[in-house]
N, C-alpha and C positions, 0 to 999 in steps of 0.2 A: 537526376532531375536538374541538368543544368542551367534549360529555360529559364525554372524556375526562378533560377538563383538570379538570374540577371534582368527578370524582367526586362534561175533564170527559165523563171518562165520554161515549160519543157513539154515536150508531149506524155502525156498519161502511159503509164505502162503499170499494168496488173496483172501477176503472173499466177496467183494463187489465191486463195482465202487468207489473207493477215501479211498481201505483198502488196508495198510500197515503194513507192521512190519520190523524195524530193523533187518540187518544182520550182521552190525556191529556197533562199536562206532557211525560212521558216516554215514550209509549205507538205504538208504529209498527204497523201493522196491513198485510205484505204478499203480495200473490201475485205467484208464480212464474213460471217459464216449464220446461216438460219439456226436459233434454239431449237429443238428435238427432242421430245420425248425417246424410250427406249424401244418402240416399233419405229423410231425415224417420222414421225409427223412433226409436223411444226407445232411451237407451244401456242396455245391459243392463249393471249390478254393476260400474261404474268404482272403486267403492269411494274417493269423491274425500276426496284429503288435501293437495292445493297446487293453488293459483289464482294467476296472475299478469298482469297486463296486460302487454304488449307490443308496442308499435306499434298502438297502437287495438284491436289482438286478444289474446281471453282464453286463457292456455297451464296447461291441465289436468293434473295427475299425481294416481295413486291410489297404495295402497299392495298390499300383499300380498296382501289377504285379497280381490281382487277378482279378476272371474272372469279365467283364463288369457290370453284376448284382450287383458286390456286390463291385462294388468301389463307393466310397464317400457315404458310408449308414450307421450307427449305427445299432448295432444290441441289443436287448435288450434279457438276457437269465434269465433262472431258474438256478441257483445255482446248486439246487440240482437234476436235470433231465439232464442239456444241453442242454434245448428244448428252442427255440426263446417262447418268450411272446406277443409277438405283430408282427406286421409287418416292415420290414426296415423302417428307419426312413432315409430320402432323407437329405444329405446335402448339402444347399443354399448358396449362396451367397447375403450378404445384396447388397442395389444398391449404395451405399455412399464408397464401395468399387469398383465399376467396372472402375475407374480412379486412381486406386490406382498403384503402383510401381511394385505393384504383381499381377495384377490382371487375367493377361492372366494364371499364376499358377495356381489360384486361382478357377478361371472357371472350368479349364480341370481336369487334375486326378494327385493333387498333393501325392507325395510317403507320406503319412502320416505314425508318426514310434510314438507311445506311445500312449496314452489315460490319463487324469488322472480330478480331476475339484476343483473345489473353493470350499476352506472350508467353505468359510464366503458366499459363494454366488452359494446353491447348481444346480442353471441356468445355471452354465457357468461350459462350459468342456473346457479343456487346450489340445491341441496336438500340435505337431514340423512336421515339414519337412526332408527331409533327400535328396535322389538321386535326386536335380533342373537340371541336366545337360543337359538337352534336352531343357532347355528357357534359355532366354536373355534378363536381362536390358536394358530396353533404354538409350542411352548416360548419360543423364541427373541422370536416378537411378543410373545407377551403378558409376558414379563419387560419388554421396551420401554415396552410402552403400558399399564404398568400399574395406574398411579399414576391413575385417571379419576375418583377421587372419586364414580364414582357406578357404572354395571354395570362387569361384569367382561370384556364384550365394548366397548370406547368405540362412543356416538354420532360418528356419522362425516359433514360436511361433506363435501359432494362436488361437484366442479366438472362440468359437464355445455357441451360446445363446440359449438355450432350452424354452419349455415351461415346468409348473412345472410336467405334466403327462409325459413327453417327447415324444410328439406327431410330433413333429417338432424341426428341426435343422438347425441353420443361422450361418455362417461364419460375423462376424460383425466386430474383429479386427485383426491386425498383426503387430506381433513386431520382427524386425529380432536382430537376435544375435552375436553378437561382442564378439571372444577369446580374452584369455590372448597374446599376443605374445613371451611371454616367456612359454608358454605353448604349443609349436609345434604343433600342431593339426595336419596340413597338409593338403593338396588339394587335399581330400577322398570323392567323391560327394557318393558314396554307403560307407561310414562307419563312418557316422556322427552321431548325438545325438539318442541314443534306447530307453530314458529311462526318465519318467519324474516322481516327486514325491513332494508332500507337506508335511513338519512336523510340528508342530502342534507351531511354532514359526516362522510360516508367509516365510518358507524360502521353496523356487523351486527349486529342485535337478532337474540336466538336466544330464544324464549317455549317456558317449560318446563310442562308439563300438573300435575306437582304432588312437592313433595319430602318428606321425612320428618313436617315436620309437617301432611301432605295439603295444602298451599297452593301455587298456584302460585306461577312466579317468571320475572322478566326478565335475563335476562343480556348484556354487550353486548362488542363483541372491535372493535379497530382495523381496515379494511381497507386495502388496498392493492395496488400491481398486482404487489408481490411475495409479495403473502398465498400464493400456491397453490404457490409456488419451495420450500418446506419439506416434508418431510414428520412433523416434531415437531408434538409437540402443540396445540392452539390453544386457550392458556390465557384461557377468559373471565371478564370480571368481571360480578358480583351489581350490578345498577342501583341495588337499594334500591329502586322506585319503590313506591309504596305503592298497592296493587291492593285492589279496593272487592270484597271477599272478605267474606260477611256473617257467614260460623260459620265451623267445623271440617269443613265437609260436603264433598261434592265439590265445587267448584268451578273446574274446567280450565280453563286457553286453549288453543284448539284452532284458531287462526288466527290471524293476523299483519298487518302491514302499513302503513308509512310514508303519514301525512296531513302536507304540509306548510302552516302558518299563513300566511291569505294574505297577512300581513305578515311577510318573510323575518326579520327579526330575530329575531323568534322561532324555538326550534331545531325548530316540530314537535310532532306526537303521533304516538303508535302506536294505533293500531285493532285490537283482541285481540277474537276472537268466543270468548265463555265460551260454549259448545257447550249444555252439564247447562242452563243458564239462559235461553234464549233471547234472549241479550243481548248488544250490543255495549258494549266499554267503550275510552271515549277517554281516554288517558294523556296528560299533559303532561309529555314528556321534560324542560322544564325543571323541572317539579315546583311551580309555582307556583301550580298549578290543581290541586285533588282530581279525582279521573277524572267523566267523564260517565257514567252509566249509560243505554243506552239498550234501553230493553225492546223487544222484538220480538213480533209472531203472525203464524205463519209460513200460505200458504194456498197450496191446489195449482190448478190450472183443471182442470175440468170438460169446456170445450171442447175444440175441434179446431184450430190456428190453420192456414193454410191450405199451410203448410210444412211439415204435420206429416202422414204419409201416416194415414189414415179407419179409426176403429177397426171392427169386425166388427160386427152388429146385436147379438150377445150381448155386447159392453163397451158399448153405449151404453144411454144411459137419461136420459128423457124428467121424470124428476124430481128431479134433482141439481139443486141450484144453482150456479152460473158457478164460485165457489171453496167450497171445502170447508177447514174448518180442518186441521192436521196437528194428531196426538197428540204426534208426535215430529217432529220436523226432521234435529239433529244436523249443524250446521253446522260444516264445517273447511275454506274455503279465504276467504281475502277478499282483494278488489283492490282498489285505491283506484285513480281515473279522473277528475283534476282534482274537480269537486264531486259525482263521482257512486261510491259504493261498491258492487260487486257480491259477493255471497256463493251460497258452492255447498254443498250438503249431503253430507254423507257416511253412505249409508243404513245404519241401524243394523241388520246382518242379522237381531238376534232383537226390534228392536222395531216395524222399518218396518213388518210386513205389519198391525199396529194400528192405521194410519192408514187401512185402508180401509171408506169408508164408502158412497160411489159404486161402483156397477158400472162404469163409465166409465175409474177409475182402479186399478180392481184389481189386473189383468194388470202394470202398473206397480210399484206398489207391494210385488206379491211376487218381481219380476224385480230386486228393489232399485236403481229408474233414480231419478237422482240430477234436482233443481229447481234452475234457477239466478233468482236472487234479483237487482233492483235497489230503490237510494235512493239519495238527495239527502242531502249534507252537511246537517248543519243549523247555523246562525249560533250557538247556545248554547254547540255542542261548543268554539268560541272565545273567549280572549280579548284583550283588547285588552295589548297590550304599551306599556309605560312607556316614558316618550321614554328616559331612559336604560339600555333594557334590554340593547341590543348591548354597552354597557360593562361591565354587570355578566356579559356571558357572554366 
């Protein structure tokens, strides 16, 4: 818990699904790969808002606004296809919670916004809440859990129990979350926490989309294996990190995710995909590096890859190019994979159907099926740690 302690320009070349090449300093240029069910269809309106790696496999969660099928379900993918692995995994609700403060949330179709799980306890997957404004504490709760510094319903931390094949998924605990009050946050029921992350120092990044003065923010809380034994608040604290926020404008983090330095002395970054900007930005939790910014252009394929069941004569067409750029992306899950990051898009219902330009991809695009995205670390987003840096943390 060390945190703690301290409070040129080039022409495009795309050779594959997840190939890249720099156009500039800063500049990524990548295509996709389509999500897929396990006949190879495309997923219809997963509405993706948590990506997490897991045992070499990628585990999906959407939020609300996504079609009926595919709320409250994990989805289990191949990395390297996009294709589901198994069938949705249904999530439950234990019965030692159905008298709980949340529980009518908890039932129905809570706005789930992150994915991420327990280092020490690979059973247990971690996600937050976000848009509660449609329920209401009973008198009794909400005199409790009043004090949230921020809505009037708390963001809610929820512990999610697997079995070790992850054949099943139980909602088993929940801990609501307590601001700073000197941290404004504001009474934002859609623009609350995006963004969850574990470093390898027992410490929960919780990334918030934007507070009173429209900027975002990082907030981070102790864990432990008796984090989920309470049901009081879980008072987090303001990181301070200083986020490469260029005005006043939107600027959200809409995804998360521990990069550790491949020299362990050092604590770490965090990987926050600013969604509005097509950009990743790498944070040095110890703060001794300003963030990386890395620009992004996001690109969809055109083809067929041979896992992907054969579109109709009327979606194909014969003069699409291999990728096509997006208008919009709207990224919100990221995983980090030893040197390799993957990101998933969460299709913007009123903006996706603008990205069609291909006949090819149309059907797509207005069914809002989500792209999953890879890259490579790259060596700049580091630096080199001073022989005496384990001293000074």
């Amino acid at each position: 818990m060390h945190f703690l302690r301290n409070i040129v320009a080039g022409s495009l070349t795309l050779l594959a699904s997840g190939a890249l090449l720099p156009t500039s300093a800063t500049e990524l240029h990548i295509g996709g790969q389509w999500l897929t069910d396990q006949s190879g269809q495309n997923l219809i309106d997963p509405q993706s808002s948590g990506l997490t790696l897991r045992h070499g496999e990628l585990i999906h969660l959407g939020d609300n606004s996504a079609a009926l099928p595919m709320r409250n379900i994990l989805l289990r993918i191949n990395p390297q296809t996009g294709q589901l692995t198994a069938p949705p995994v249904k999530i439950t609700i234990a019965s030692q919670l159905l008298q709980n403060c949340f529980a009518d949330l908890l039932t129905d179709y809570p706005d789930w916004e992150s994915l991420t799980w327990d280092r020490q306890d690979d059973t247990t997957l971690v996600t937050v809440t976000e848009d509660s404004s449609g329920y209401k504490l009973s008198p009794e709760c909400a005199r409790r859990y009043a004090d949230t510094h921020s809505t009037s319903y708390p963001t809610l931390l929820v512990k999610i129990k697997t079995d070790q094949a992850l054949t099943q998924a139980e909602i088993v605990a929940v801990r609501p979350v307590q601001f700073p009050a000197r941290a404004k946050v504001g009474n934002f029921s859609n623009d609350g926490i995006e963004g969850l992350a574990f470093d390898n120092d027992s410490n929960l990044y919780l990334a918030l989309e934007k507070n009173q003065a429209n900027a975002p923010m990082i907030f981070v809380t102790p864990y432990s294996a008796e984090f989920w034994s309470s049901e009081d608040f879980v008072r987090v604290a303001d990181t301070g990190f200083k986020l490469p926020v260029p005005d006043a404008n939107n600027h959200p983090i809409n995804g998360l995710d521990y990069l550790p330095h491949p020299d362990n002395s050092h604590p770490g970054y965090l990987v926050a995909a600013a969604r509005n900007d097509d950009q990743l930005w790498v944070i040095d939790i110890s703060q001794r590096q300003p963030p990386f910014v890395q620009q992004l252009h996001f690109y969809a394929p055109t083809t067929v890859p041979p896992h992907v069941a054969k579109p109709t004569n009327t979606e194909a067409s014969d003069n699409c190019p291999v990728y096509e750029k997006l208008r919009n992306t709207s990224i919100e899950g990221v995983a980090v994979a030893a040197n390799q990051l993957y990101l998933v898009n969460d299709p913007w219902q009123s903006q996706y159907p603008k990205n069609i330009q291909c006949p090819a991809n149309a059907v797509k695009f207005k069914q809002f099926s989500p792209l999953l995205f890879q890259l490579n670390t790259d060596p700049r987003w580091f630096i080199q740690p001073s022989a005496n840096a384990s001293k000074q943390r």
